[in-house]
C-alpha positions as CSV (number, residue, x, y, z in Angstrom):
1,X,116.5,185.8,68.4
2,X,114.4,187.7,66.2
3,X,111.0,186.0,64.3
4,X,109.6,189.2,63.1
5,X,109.8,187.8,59.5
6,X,109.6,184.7,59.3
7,X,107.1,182.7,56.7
8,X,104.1,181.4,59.1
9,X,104.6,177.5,57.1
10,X,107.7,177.2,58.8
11,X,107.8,173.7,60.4
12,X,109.5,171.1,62.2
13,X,109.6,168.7,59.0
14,X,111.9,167.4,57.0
15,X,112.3,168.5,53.4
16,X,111.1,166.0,51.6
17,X,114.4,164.9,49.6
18,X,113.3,162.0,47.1
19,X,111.1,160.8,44.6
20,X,112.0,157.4,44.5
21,X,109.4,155.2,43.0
22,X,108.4,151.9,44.6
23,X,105.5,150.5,46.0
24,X,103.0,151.7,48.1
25,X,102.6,150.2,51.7
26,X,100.6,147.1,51.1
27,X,96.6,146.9,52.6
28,X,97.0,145.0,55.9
29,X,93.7,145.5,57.6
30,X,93.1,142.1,57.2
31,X,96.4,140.9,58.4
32,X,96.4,143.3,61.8
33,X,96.3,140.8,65.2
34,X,95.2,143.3,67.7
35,X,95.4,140.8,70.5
36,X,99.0,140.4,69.9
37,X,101.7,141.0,72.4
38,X,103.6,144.4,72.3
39,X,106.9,143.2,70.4
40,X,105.0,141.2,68.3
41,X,105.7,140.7,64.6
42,X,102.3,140.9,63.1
43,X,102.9,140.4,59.2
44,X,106.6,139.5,57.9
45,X,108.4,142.0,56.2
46,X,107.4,142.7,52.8
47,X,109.4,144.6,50.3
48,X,108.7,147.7,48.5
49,X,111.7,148.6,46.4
50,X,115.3,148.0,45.9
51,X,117.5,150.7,44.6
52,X,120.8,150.3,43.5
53,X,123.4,152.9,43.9
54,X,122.8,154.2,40.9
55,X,119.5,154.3,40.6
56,X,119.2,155.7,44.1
57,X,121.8,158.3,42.8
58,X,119.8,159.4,39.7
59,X,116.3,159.5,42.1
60,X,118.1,162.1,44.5
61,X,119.4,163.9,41.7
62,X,116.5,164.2,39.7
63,X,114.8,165.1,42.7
64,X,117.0,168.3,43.2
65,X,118.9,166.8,46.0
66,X,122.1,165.8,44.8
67,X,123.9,168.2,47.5
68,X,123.2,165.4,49.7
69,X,125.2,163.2,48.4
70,X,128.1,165.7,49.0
71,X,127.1,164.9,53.2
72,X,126.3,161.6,52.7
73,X,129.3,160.6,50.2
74,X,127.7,158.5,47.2
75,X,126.1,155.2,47.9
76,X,127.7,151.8,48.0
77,X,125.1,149.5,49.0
78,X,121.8,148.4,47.5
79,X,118.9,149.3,49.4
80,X,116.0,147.2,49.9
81,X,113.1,148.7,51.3
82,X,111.0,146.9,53.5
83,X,107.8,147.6,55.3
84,X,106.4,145.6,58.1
85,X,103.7,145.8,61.5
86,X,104.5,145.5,65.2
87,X,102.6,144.9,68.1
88,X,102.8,148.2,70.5
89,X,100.9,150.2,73.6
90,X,99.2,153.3,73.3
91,X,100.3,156.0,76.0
92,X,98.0,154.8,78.8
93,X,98.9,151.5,77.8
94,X,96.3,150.4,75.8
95,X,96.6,147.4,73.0
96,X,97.5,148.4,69.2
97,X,99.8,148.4,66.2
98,X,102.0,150.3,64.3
99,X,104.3,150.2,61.2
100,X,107.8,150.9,60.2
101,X,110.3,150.5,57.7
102,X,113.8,147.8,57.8
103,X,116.5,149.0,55.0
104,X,118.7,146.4,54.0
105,X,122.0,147.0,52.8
106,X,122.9,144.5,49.9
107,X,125.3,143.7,47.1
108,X,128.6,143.0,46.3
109,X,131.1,145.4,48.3
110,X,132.7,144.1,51.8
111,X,130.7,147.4,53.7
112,X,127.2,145.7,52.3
113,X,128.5,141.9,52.9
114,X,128.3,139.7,55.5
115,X,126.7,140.5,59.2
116,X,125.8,144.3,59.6
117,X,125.4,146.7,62.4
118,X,121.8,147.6,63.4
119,X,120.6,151.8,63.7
120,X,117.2,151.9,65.6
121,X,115.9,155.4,64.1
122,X,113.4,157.6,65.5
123,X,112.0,160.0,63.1
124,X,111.4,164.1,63.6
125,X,107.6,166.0,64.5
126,X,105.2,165.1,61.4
127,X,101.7,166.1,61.1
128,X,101.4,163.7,58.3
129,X,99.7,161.0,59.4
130,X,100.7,158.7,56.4
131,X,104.0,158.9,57.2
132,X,106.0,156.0,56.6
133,X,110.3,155.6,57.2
134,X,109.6,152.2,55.0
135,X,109.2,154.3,51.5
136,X,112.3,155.7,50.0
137,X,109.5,159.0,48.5
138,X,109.7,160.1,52.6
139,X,112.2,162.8,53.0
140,X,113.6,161.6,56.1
141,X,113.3,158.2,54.9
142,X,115.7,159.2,51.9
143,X,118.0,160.7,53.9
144,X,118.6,158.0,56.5
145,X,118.7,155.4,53.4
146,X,121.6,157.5,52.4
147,X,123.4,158.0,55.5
148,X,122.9,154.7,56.6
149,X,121.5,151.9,54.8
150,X,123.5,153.3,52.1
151,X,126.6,152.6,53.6
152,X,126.1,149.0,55.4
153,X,123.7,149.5,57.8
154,X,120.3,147.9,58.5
155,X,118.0,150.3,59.6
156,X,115.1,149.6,61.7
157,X,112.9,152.8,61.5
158,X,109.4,152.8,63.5
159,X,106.7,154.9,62.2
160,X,105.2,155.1,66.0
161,X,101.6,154.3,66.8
162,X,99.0,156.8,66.0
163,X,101.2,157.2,62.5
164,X,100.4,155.3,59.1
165,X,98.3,151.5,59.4
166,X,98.2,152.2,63.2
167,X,94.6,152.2,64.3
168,X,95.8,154.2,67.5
169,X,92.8,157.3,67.1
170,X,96.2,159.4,68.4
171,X,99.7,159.7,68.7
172,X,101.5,159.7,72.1
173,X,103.9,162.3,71.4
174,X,106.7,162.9,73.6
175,X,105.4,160.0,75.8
176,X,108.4,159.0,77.2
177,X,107.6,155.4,78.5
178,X,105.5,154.9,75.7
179,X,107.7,156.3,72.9
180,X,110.6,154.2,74.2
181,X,108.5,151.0,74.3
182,X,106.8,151.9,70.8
183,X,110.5,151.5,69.4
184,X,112.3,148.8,71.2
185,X,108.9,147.1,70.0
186,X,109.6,147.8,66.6
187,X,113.5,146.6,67.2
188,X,112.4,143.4,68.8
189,X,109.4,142.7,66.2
190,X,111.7,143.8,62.9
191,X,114.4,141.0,64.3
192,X,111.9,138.2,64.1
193,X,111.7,139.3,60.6
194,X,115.6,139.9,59.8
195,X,115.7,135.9,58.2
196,X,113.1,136.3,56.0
197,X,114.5,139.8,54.1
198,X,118.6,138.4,54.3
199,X,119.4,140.7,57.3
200,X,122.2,139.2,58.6
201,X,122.9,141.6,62.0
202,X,125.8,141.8,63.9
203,X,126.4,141.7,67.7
204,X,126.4,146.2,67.0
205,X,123.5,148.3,68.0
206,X,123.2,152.2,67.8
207,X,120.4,154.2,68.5
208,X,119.7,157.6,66.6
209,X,117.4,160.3,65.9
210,X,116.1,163.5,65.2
211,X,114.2,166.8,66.6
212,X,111.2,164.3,68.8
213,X,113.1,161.6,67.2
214,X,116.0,162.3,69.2
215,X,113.9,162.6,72.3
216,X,112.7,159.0,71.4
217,X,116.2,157.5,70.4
218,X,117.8,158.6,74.1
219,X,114.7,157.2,75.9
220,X,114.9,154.0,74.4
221,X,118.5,154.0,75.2
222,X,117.6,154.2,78.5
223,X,115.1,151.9,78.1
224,X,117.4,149.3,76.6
225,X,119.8,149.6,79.0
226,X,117.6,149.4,82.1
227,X,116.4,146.3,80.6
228,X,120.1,144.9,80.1
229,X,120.4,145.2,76.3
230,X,123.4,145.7,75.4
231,X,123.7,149.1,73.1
232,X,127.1,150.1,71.6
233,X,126.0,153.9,71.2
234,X,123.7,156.6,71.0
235,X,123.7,159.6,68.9
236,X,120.6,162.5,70.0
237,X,119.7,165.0,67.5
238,X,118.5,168.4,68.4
239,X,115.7,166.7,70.7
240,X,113.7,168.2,73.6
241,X,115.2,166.2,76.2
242,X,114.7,168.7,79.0
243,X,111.1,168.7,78.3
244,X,109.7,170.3,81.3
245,X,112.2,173.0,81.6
246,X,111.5,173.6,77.9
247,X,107.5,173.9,78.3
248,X,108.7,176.7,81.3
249,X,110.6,178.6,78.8
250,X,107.6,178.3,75.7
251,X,105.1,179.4,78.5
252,X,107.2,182.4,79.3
253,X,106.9,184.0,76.2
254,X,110.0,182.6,74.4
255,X,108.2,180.4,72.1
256,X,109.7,177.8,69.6
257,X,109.1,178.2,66.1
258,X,106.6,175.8,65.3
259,X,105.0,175.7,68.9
260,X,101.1,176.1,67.5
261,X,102.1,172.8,65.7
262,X,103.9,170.8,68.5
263,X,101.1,172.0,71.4
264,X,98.0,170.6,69.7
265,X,100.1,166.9,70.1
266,X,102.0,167.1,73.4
267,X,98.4,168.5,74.8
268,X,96.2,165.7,73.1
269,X,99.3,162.7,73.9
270,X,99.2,164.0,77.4
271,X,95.7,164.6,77.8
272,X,94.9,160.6,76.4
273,X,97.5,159.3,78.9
274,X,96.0,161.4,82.0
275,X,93.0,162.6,81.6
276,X,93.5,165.6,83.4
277,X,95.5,168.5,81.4
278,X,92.3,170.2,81.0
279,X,87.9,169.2,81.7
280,X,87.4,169.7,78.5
281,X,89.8,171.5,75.2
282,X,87.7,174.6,75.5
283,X,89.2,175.2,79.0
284,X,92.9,175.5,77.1
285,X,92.3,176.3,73.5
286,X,90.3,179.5,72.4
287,X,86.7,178.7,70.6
288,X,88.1,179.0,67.2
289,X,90.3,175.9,67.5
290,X,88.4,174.3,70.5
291,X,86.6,171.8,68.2
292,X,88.2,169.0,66.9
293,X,91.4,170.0,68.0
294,X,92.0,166.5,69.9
295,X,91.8,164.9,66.3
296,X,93.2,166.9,64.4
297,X,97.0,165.8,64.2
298,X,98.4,164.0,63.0
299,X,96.4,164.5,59.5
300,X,95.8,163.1,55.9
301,X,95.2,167.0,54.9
302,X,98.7,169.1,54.2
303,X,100.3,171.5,57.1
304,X,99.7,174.2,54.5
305,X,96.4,173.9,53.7
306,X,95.5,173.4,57.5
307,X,97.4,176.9,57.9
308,X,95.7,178.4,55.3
309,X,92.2,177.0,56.2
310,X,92.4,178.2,59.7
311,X,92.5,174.6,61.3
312,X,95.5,176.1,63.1
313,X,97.0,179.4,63.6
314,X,100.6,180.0,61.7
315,X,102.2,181.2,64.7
316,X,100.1,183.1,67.5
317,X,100.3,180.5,70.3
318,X,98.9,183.2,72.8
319,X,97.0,186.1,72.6
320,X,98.3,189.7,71.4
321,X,97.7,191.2,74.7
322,X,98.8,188.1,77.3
323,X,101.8,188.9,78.8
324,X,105.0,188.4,79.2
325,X,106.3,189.3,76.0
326,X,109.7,188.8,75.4
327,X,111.3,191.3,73.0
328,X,111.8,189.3,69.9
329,X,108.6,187.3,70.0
330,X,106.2,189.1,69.2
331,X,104.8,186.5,66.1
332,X,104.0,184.2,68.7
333,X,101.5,186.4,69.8
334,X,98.4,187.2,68.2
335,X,94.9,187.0,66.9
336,X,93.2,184.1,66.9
337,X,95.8,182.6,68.5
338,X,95.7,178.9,70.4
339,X,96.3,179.0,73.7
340,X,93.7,180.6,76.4
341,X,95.2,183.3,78.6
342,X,93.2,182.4,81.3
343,X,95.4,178.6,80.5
344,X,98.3,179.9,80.0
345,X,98.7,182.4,83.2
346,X,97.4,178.9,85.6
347,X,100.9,177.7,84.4
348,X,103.0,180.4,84.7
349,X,101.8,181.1,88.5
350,X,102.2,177.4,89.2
351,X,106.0,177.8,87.1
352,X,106.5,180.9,89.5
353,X,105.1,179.4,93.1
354,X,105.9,176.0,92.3
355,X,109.4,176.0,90.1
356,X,111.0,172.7,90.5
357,X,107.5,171.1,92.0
358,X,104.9,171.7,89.7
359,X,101.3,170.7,90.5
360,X,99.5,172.2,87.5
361,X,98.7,168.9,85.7
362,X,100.3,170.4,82.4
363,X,103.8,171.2,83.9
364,X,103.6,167.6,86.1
365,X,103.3,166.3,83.1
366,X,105.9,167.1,81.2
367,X,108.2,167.0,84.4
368,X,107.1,163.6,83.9
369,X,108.4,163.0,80.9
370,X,111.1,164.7,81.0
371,X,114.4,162.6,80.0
372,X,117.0,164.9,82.4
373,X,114.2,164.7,85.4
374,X,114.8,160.3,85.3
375,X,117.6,159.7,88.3
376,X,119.1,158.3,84.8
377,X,122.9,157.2,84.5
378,X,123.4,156.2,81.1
379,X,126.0,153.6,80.9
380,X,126.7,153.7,77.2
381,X,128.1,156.7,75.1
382,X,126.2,159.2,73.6
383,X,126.7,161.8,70.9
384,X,124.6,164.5,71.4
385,X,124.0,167.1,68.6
386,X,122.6,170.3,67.3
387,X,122.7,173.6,66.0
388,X,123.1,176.9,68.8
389,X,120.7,179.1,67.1
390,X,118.3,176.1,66.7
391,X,114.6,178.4,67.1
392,X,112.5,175.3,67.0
393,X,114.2,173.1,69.9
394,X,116.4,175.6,71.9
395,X,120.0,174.4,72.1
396,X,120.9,176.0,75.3
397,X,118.3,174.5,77.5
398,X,118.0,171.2,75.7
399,X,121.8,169.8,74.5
400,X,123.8,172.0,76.7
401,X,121.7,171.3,79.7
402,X,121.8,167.4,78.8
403,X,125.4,167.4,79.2
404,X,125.4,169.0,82.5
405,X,123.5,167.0,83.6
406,X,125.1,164.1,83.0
407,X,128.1,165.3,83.9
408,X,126.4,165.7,87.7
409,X,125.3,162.0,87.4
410,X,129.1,161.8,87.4
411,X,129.1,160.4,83.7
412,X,132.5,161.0,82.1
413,X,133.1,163.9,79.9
414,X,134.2,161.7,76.9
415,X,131.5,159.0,77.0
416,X,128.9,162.5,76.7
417,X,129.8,164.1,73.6
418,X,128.7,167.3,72.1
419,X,128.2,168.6,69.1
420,X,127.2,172.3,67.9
421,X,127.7,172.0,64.5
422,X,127.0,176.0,64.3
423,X,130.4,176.6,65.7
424,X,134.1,177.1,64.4
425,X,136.2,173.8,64.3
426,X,138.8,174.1,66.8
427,X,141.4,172.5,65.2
428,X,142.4,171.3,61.8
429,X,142.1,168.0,63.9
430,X,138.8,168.7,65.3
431,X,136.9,165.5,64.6
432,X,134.2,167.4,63.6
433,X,135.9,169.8,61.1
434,X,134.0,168.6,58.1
435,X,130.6,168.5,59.8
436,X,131.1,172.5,60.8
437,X,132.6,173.3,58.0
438,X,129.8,171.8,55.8
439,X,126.7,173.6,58.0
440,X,128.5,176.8,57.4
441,X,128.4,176.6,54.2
442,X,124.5,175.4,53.6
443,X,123.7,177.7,56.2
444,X,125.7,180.7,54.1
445,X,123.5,179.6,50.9
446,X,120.5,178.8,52.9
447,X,120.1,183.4,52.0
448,X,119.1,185.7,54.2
449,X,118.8,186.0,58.3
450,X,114.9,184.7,57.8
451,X,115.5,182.0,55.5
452,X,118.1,180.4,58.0
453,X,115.6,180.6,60.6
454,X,113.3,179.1,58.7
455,X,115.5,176.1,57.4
456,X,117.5,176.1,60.2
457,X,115.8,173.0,62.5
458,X,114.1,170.8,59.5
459,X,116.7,171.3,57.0
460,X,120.0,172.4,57.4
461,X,121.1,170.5,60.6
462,X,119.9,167.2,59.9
463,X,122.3,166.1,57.2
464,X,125.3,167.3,59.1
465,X,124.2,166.1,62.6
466,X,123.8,162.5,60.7
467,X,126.9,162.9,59.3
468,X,128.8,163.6,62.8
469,X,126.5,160.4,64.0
470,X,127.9,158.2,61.3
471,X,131.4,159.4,62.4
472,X,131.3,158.5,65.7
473,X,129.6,155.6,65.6
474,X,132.3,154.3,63.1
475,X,134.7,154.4,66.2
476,X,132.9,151.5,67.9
């Protein structure tokens, strides 16, 4: 892989897809019960908008995103959009809230009638701290309403704590335990709510996501079914669920597009749950970023202008003269650049002395959390999918790996699919033929080599790995 040219605002994010219209989240300081239990419904759904097929047809189009559409196919439901607060944990278990969004498919057709199927969502990386799944003018939002909501389903779509009305002073990302309790918290608190917004659910539960969401979405899978709830499947999207294997491979030299982004909030989530990745943020992060770092994401200010102010380097994780350098990395290193390499060289001699038993607190960490590093057995089936050229969360040693895994837990290869929808169908019966086909053609007019990296994680393979997710689950 080659990053040589690629644009330093290259992110993780979504494109944001709609303009929408609709209400803005209501004020609910007043309303928060920070004594109550995690679960915990703490105001009852209250709606911002409904759209109507149409209209939500004209509001994508006007926005420029009409192509959608042609993934999605066009909507038959009405879409209310409802926003509502949950009781949580922060990742070292501490008391707080959070906030999320419940899309309720209405209307006349049978697909919007009668009892519905449930999709638990987990949303991608954001460093926007008012994000918020529950407002149609979200990107992501938009284009699970589409896929999803759109179509029949009632989507239950947690913000996470540390995100939106959450008075969590951080977020606990990639938190395994907590990030899996954050959303069957939102699942369990939204159902208290389904009578009051007319979601009538069905005995069907799926569980999806994307990029950290798709981290999230297996983990609560597991966490569902260790806790004897019934889920009918899961579908994983280009997550990082080999998480400590993945650190290894960043710390080597083969960084991930978007690493000075994702490090600042796996250091600070890990660093507020154990108090030990470093004594103090100077001992990881050079002076330049050293100060305020542990506060600074998620923000109210734009990735851009946090870029462009020098809150964050582009892309120089390390230094220009720390070593290794892989050939084809190079942007990752630089000046000023994030990362100590007096930090980064602690890990790599623990990665080389201490492979598969790390005791540097930043590797038993993410070994920690790590989703294939669980004893896990997942009795319900899974689609799992992504792109092979993915440069933001690595295909090979995330997807690929998952499946191996599995397959040595002596899970059977059909309840473990995957999915690399940057591949050539097989067949003309290849259930996937319509997914690859469409990825190779957005990625073909996504331009040149640079501008598919760029696009590649937060753009192009969403749509189509929702599409393949609707598929399959319309088998069960």
């Amino acid at each position: 892989m080659k990053f040589m040219k690629l644009a330093a605002s290259s992110a993780a994010a979504i494109t944001v897809l709609a303009a929408c219209g609709g209400g803005d989240s209501p004020d609910a300081g007043s309303s928060f019960d920070l004594s109550g239990a995690p679960g915990s419904l703490i105001a009852s759904p209250t709606a911002l908008t409904t759209l109507t097929p149409a209209a939500f047809t004209a509001a994508l189009t006007q926005a420029g995103a009409a192509s959608l559409l042609q993934v999605t196919g066009a909507p038959v439901c009405d879409i209310t959009f409802n926003y509502f607060q949950y009781g949580t944990v922060g990742g070292a278990g501490e008391k707080t809230s959070a906030s999320g969004g419940i899309m309720v498919p209405g209307g006349t057709d049978p697909a919007c009638t009668g009892p519905r199927p449930v999709l638990l969502y987990a949303h991608g990386t954001s460093t926007d701290k008012n994000k918020n799944m529950a407002s149609p003018q979200d990107g992501e939002a938009a284009l699970v309403a589409a896929m999803y909501a759109a179509q029949g389903y009632i989507v239950v779509a947690p913000n996470y704590a540390g995100y939106e009305s959450s008075p969590l002073s951080y977020h606990p990302y990639l938190n395994l335990e907590q990030q899996a309790q954050d959303v069957v918290d939102a699942l369990t608190a939204a159902r208290k709510g389904f009578a009051a917004i007319n979601a009538t659910a069905n005995s069907k539960l799926f569980v999806s996501g994307y990029s950290q969401g798709g981290f999230v979405s297996m983990a609560a899978q597991r966490k569902l079914q260790l806790a004897g709830t019934p889920v009918t499947a899961g579908a994983h999207l280009s997550g990082p669920y080999n998480l400590g294997y993945f650190g290894d491979i960043v710390y080597s030299g083969r960084v991930n597009l978007g690493a000075t982004l994702f490090s600042p909030l796996l250091n600070t989530s890990f660093q507020r749950t154990y108090g030990n990745i470093y004594a103090s943020p100077s001992e990881m992060y050079e002076e330049t970023f050293a100060t305020g770092i542990e506060t600074l994401l998620p923000s109210i200010t734009p990735l851009n202008t946090l870029l462009t102010t020098g809150k964050l380097p582009a892309t120089a994780l390390f230094a220009a003269d720390s070593e290794p350098q892989p050939e084809g990395f190079e942007i990752f290193f630089g000046t000023p650049n994030l990362i100590k390499t007096s930090y980064r060289n602690a890990v790599l001699a623990d990665a080389a002395v201490n492979p598969a038993a790390p005791q540097h607190p930043l590797r038993v960490a993410a070994y920690k959390n790590d989703l294939l590093a669980q004893n896990w057995t997942p009795t319900q089936p899974m689609l799992l999918c992504g792109g092979n050229a993915d440069p933001t969360v690595f295909f090979s040693a995330n997807t690929s790996t998952a499946k191996a895994y599995f397959t040595s837990k002596g899970v059977p290869d059909q309840a473990v699919t995957v999915l690399d929808v940057d591949s050539a169908p097989t067949s003309m019966q290849d259930p996937f033929l319509l997914a690859k086909g469409g990825f190779a053609q957005a990625k073909a007019d996504a331009g040149d080599a640079s501008a598919v990296l760029q696009a590649y994680h937060g753009t192009l393979v969403p749509p189509f790995c929702n599409a393949a997710a609707r598929g399959y689950f319309a088998q069960f």
